[in-house]
C-alpha positions as CSV (number, residue, x, y, z in Angstrom):
1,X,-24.5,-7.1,9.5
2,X,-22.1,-4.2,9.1
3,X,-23.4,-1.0,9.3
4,X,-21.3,2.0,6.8
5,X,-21.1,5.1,8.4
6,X,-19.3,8.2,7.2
7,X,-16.6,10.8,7.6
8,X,-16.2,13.9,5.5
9,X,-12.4,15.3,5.7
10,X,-12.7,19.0,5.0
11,X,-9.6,20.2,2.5
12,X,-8.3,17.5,1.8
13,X,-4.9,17.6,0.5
14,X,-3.3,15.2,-2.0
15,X,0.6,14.2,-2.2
16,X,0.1,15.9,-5.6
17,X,-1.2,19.0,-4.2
18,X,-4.7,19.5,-5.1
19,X,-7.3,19.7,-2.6
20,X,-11.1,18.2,-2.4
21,X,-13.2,20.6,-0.5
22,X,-15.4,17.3,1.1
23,X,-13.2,14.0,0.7
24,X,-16.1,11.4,2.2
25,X,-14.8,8.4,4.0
26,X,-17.3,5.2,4.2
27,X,-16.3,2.8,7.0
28,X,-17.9,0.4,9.5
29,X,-16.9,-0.7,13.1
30,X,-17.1,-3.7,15.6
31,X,-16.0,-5.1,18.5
32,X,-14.8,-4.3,21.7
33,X,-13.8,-0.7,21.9
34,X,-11.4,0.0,25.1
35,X,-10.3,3.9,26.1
36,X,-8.0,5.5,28.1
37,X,-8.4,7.8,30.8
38,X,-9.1,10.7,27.8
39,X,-11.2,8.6,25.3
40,X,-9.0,8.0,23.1
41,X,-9.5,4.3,21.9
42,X,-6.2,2.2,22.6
43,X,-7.2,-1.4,20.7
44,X,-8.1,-0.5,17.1
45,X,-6.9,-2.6,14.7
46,X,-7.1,-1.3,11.0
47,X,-8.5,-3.9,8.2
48,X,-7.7,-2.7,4.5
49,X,-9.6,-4.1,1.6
50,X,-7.9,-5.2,-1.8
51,X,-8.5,-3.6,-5.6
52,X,-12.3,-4.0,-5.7
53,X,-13.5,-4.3,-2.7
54,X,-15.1,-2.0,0.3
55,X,-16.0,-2.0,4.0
56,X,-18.0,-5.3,3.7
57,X,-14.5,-7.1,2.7
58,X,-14.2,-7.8,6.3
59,X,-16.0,-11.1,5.5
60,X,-13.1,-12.0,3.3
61,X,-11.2,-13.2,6.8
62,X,-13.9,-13.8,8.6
63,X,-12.8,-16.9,9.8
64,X,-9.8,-15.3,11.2
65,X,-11.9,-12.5,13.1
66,X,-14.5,-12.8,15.5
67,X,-15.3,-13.3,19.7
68,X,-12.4,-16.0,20.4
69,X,-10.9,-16.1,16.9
70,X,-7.2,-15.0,16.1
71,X,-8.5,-11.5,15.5
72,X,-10.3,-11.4,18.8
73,X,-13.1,-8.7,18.8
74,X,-13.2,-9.2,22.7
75,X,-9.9,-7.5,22.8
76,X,-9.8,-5.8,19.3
77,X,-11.8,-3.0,17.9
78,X,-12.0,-3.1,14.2
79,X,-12.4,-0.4,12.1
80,X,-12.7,-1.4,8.1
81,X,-12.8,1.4,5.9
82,X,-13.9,1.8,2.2
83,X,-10.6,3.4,0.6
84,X,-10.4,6.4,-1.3
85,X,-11.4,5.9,-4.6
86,X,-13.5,3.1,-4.4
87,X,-17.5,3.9,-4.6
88,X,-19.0,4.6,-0.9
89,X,-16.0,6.9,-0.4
90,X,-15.1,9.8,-2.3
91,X,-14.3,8.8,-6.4
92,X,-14.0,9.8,-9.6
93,X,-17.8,8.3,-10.1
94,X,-19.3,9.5,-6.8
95,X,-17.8,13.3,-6.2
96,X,-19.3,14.5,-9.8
97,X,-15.8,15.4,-10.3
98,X,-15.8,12.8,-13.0
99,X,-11.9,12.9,-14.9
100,X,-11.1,16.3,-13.1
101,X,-10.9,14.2,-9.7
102,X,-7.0,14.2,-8.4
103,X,-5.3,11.5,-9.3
104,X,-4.4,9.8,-5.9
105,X,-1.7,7.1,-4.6
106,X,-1.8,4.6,-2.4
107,X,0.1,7.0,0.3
108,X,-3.2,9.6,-0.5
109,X,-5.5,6.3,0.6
110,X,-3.2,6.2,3.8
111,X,-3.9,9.8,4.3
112,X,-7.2,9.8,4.7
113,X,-7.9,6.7,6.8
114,X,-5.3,8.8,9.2
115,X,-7.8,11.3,9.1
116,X,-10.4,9.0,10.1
117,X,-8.4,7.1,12.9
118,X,-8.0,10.7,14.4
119,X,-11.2,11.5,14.5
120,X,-12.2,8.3,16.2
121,X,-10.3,9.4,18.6
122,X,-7.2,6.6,17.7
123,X,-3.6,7.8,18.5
124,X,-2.2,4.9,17.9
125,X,-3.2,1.7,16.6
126,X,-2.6,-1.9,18.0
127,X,-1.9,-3.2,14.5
128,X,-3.4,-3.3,10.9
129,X,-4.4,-6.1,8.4
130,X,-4.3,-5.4,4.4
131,X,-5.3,-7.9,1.9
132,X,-3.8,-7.8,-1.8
133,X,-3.9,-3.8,-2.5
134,X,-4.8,-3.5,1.2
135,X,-1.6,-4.8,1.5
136,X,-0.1,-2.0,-0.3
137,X,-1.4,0.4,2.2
138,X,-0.6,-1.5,5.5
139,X,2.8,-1.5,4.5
140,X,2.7,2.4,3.3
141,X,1.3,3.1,6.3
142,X,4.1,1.1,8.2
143,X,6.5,3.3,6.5
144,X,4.9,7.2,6.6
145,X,3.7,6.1,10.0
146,X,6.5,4.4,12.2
147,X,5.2,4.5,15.6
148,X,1.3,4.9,15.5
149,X,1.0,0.9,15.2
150,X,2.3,-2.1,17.0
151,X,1.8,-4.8,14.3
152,X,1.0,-5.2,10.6
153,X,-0.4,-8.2,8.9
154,X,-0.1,-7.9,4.9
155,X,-1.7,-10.6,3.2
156,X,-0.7,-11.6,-0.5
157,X,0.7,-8.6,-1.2
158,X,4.4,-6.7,-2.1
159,X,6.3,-3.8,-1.7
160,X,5.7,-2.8,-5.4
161,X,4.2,-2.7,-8.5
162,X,6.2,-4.6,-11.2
163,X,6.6,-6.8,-14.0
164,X,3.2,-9.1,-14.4
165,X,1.1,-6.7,-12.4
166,X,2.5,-3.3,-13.6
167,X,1.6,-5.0,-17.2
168,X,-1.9,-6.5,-16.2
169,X,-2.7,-2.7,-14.8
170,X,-1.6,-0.9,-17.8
171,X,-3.3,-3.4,-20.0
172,X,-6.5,-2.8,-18.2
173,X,-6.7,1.3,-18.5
174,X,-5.6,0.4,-21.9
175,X,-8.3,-1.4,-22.5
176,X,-10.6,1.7,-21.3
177,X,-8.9,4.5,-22.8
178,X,-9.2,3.2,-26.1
179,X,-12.2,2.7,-26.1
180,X,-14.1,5.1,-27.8
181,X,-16.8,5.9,-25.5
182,X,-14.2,6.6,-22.6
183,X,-14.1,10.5,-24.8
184,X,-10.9,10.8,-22.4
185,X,-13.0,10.1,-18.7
186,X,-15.1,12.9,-20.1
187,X,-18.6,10.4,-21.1
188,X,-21.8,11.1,-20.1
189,X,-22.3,7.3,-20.3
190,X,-20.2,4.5,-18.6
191,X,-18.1,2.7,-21.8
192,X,-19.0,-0.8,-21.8
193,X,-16.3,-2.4,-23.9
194,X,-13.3,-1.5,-21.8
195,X,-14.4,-2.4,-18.0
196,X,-15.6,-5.4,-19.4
197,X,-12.8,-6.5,-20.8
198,X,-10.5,-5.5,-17.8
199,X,-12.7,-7.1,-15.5
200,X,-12.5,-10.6,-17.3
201,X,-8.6,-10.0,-17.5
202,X,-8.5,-9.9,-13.9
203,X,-10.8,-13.5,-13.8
204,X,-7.6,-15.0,-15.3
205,X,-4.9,-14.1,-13.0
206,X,-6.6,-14.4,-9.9
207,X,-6.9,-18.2,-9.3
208,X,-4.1,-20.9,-9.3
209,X,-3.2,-22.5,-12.7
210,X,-4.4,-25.9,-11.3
211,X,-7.7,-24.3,-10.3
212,X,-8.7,-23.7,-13.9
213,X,-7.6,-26.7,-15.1
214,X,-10.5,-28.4,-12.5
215,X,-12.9,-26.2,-14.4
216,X,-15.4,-27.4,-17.2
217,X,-14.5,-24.8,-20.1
218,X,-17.8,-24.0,-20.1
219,X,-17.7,-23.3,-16.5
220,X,-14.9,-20.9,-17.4
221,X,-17.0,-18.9,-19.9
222,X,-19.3,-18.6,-17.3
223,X,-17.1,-17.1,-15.2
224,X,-15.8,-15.0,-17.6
225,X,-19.4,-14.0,-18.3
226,X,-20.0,-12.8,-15.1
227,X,-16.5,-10.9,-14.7
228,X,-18.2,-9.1,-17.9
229,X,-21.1,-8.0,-16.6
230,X,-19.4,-6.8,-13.4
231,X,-17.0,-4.7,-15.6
232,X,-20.5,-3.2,-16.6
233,X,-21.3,-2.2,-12.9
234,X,-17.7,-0.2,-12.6
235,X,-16.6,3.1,-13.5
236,X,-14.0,3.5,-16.1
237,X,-12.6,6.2,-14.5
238,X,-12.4,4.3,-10.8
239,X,-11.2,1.5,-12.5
240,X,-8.3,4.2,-14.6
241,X,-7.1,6.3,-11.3
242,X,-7.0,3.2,-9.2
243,X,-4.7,1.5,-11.8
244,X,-2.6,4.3,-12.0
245,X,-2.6,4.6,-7.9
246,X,-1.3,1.3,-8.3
247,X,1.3,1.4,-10.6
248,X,2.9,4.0,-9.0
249,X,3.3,2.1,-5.7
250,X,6.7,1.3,-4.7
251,X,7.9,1.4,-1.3
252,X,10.7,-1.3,-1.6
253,X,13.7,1.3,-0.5
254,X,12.3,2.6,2.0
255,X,10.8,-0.6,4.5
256,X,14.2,-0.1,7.0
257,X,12.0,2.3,8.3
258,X,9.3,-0.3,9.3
259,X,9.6,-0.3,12.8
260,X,6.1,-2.5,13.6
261,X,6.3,-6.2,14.2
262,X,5.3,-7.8,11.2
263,X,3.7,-11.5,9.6
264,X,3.5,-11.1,6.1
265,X,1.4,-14.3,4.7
266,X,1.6,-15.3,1.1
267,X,0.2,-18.1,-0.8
268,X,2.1,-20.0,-2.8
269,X,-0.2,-20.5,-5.7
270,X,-0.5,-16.6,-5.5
271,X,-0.4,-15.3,-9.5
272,X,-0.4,-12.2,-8.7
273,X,2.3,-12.1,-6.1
274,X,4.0,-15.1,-6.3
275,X,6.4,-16.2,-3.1
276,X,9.8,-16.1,-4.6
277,X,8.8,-12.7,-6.3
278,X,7.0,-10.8,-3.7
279,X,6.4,-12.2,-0.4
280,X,9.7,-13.7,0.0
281,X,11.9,-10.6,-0.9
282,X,9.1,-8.4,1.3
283,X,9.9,-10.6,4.7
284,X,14.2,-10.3,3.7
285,X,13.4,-6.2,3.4
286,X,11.4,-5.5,7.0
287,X,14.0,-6.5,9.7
288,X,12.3,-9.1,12.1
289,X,9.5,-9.7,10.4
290,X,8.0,-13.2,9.8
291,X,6.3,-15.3,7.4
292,X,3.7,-17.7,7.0
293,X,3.0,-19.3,3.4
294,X,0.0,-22.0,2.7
295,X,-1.6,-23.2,-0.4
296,X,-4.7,-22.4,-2.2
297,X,-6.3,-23.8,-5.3
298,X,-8.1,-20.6,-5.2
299,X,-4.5,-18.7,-5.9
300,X,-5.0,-15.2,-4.9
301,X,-8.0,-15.6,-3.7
302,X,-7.1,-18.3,-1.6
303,X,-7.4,-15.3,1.1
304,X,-10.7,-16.2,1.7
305,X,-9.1,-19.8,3.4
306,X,-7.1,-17.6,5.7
307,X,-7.9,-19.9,8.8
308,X,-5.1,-21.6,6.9
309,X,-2.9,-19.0,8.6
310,X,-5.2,-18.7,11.9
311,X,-2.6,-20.6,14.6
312,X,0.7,-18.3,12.8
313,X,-1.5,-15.1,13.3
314,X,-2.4,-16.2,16.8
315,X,1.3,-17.2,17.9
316,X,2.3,-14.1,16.6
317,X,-0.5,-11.6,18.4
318,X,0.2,-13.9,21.5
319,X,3.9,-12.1,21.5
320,X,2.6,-8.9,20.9
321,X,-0.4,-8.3,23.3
């Protein structure tokens, strides 16, 4: 089992400008660390989470990442941080800054896992992996960040936020800000209304279309049921500023300047980003990069059958390390 430790950056600074005096980092670590001659760790490889995950995402690819797997943690040292505002790291929910916590991009998530990386003693990392929003940041990072990695994986993800997904993140915080316990992010008490109903917004985008047509429809109000009542465990105002971190994410100019080798793996089933939308036009914009594209009933979340993908990812680490 994963064990979270934590980081606290000191001043931290946001693309915006504003600072956080303590800006905590959650993360956890495994495998098989290797140092140079100074300490400094020379096989880290970087796993990013998607929108609503945290450290223990890891197990999303677990089948891709282990002792003699593709992601081999006898050469590999993982480090899987929780993201900046996400709960376990610094948020709007957990910081008692409630609504007067900055309002953050993806580039401010990058930020401080550089911070961490530094101080475990990383100066460069062998490569990193980023699943749906993780995706986002892998390839951020790719681009503020030329030469401190060798590879980057991004998994069903794009180069931007657009169309279908800028409106599913808009409807969401609109969902929330209407409602009229949200008082502006300034409650007291967590709305109920609006995180439920952009949590079961999200249920019906993230499979394939053939996946819920396999489904009793009383299956599917269960599901939706429970999509509810996680929308009653989340912050409105985590669920707001990471919407709006989102929608501001575009990085589609500037990926010439992606110098890391790169295998971007879609699914073709993906709602969210479908092939001939994002991961197509992603692998045409980073020069040399490859692709790898598999099905999944499970649509988006077909990530978790990412041993689909295992003998691409190994070919293409074979060429690397």
């Amino acid at each position: 089992m994963l064990k979270p430790q934590y980081y606290v950056v000191n001043d931290f600074k946001f693309e915006s400008g504003d600072v956080i005096s303590e800006l905590k980092v959650e993360y956890a670590i495994f495998g098989n660390k290797q140092t140079d001659n100074k300490g400094n760790i020379i096989n880290g490889v970087l796993y990013l989470h998607g929108w609503s995950g945290d450290y223990t995402s890891i197990k999303r690819i677990e089948d891709i990442i282990g002792p003699g797997k593709a992601i081999d943690t006898n050469k590999f040292f993982v480090i899987c941080p929780t993201v900046l505002g996400s709960p376990g790291s610094s948020s709007p929910s957990n910081s008692s800054l409630g609504s007067k916590f900055p309002k953050y991009g993806i580039i401010d998530m990058v930020n401080a896992q550089f911070c961490l990386v530094n101080q475990l003693k990383i100066k460069h990392l062998k490569g990193i992996i980023g699943t749906s929003m993780g995706g986002f940041q892998a390839i951020q990072w790719a681009v503020n960040y030329p030469n401190f990695m060798d590879f980057i994986i991004p998994i069903t993800t794009s180069s931007n936020v657009k169309g279908q997904n800028f409106a599913i993140f808009n409807l969401m915080n609109m969902f929330i800000t209407e409602d009229p316990n949200y008082k502006d992010g300034k409650y007291d008490i967590n709305p109920e209304i609006g995180p439920q109903n952009a949590s079961m917004l999200l249920y019906i985008f993230g499979f394939s279309p053939a996946y819920y047509k396999t489904n009793l429809n009383d299956e599917i109000i269960e599901s939706l049921n429970e999509m509810k009542l996680e929308g009653l465990k989340t912050d409105a105002n985590d669920i707001v500023w990471r919407n709006e971190a989102a929608i501001s994410f575009d990085v589609s100019e500037d990926l010439f300047k992606i110098k890391a080798r790169t295998l971007i793996i879609g699914i073709n089933q993906d709602q969210y980003f479908p092939p001939d939308i994002d991961t197509i036009p992603l692998f045409e914009g980073i020069k040399n990069s490859k692709i790898f594209l598999y099905d999944s009933l499970l649509g988006h979340l077909g990530s978790s059958e990412i041993k689909k993908a295992e003998l691409a990812i190994k070919d293409f680490l074979d060429e690397i390390v």
